[in-house]
N, C-alpha and C positions, 0 to 999 in steps of 0.2 A: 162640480166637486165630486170626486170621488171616494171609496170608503180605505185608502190604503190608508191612511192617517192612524189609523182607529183597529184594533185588534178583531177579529173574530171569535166566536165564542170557541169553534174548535181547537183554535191559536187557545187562547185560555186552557182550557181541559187540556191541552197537550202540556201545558206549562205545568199547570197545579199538577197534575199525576206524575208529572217525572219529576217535580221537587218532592214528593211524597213516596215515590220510588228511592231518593238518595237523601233523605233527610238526612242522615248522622254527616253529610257529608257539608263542609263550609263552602256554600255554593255563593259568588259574584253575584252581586245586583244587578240590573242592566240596565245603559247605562241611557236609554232613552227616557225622558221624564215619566212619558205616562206607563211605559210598562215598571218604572220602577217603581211605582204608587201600586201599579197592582202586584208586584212581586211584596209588596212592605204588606200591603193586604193579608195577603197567602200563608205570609211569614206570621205576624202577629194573631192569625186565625190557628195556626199549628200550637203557637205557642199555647195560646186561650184553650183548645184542646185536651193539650198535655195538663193544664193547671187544673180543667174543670174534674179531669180525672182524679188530679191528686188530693183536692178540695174533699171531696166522696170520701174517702178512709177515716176507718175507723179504730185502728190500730197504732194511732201518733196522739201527742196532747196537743191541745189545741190549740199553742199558740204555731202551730206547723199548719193547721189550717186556715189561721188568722193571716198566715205571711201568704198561705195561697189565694185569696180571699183577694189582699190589696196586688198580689199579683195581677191577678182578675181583670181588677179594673184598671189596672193601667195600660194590659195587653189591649182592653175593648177602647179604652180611648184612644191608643194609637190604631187599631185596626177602625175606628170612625174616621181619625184624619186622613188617614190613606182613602175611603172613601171618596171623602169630600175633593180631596184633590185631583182623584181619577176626574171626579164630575167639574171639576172646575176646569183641568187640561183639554176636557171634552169642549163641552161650553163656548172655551175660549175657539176652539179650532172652527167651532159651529157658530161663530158669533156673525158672520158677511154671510149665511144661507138666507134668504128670501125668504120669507114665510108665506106661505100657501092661503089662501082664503078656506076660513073651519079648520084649520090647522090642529089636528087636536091637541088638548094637554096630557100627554102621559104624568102618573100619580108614582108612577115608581122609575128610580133613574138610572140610568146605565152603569152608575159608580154600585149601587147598591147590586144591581145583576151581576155584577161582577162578585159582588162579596156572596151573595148567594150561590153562584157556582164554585167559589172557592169552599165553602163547606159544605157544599153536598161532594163533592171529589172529598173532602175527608172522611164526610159519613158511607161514601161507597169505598173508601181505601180500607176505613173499619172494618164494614160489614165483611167486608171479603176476606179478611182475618180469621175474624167468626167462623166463615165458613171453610177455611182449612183446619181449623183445631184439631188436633187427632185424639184429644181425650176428650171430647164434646158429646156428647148423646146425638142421637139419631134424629130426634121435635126438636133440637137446639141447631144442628144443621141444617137441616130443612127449611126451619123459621125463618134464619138466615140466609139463604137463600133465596127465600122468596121475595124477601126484604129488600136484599141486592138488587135485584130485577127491579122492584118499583123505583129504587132510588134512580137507577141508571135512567127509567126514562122519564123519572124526572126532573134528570139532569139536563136528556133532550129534550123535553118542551122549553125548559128554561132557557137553554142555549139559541133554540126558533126566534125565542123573545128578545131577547139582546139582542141577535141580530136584525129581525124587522124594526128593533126601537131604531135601532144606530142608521138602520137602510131610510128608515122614513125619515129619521132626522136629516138627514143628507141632502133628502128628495125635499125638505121643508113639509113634508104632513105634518109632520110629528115635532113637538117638543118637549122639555122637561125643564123644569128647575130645581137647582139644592135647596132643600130642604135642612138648614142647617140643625144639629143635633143637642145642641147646649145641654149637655151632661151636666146638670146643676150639682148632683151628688159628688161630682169628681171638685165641682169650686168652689177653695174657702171663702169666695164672699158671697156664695149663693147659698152652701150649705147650713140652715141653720146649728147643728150640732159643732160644726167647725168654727164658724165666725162668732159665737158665743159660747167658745170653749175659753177658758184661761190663757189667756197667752197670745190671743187670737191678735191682738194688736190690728196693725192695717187692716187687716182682710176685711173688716167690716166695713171701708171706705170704698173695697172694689167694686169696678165697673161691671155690668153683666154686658 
């Protein structure tokens, strides 16, 4: 088996910097399963972004940060399922690989490397903002800049790692499993405040 299946990490950072190059713009999903889990990823990470920003102000009353708030969390629980299903389209392609004797277990999984380099390309699309400001002080662009540079090659270590996870998986050294995420806080039969809220009806019958 070969690694064409399965994206590179370069293929990634080339994706997330050019949708963050043309963000205002209504850009097609594609239409391949797994990249479109990692494009819904990218997506809902931008979104989660723009919200955590607007969330900060101090200048609105607060039921304007109460709606960013439950924005919040429905951006992060759709940016987990996009995860999960990166890792599950994985998975499945890697299910007939032979596994290796000491094969080891990787503890972090290529769904998640992927959402890890989708927010570092944000955090380096930021910083570089920063760093063109022209009414910025002299320690405020500098900082920033220096800041840039760490992210970037922490973009590249990151990106080595996905791809030796994805090259070992292939080879059977290497495997992972989902991890799944069960966001109790997002479900009304998990949440206590919700399922013993007034009204709650069913939800306290639901299954976890």
């Amino acid at each position: 088996m070969n690694l064409r299946p399965f994206p590179t990490a370069a293929a990634l950072i080339q994706f997330h910097d050019a949708y963050l190059a043309d963000a205002e713009v209504s850009q097609p999903l594609p239409g391949d399963p797994l990249w479109l889990e990692i494009a819904r990823n990218h997506q809902f990470n931008c979104k989660l972004w723009a919200e955590e920003d607007l969330a900060r102000r101090r200048d609105v009353e607060d039921h304007a940060i109460a709606a960013n708030k439950r924005a919040i969390d429905g951006f992060n629980q759709s940016r987990n399922d996009a995860i999960e299903r990166i890792d599950e389209i994985i998975l499945s392609a890697l299910a007939a690989v032979p596994r290796l004797p000491h094969c080891r277990l990787n503890s972090e999984t290529a769904g998640s490397m992927a959402d890890r380099l989708s927010i570092v390309s944000l955090k380096i699309h930021h910083m570089r903002i920063q760093t063109q400001r022209t009414e910025a002080g002299q320690e405020h662009l500098a900082r920033c800049r220096e800041r840039l540079e760490r992210l970037t090659q922490q973009r590249a270590d990151l990106a080595r790692c996905f791809d030796e996870l994805l090259r070992d998986c292939v080879a059977g050294s290497a495997e992972y499993h989902i991890y799944r995420q069960f966001k109790m806080y997002n479900d009304p039969a998990l949440n206590p405040y919700l399922y013993r809220a007034p009204g709650a009806g069913d939800a306290r019958s639901g299954s976890a």
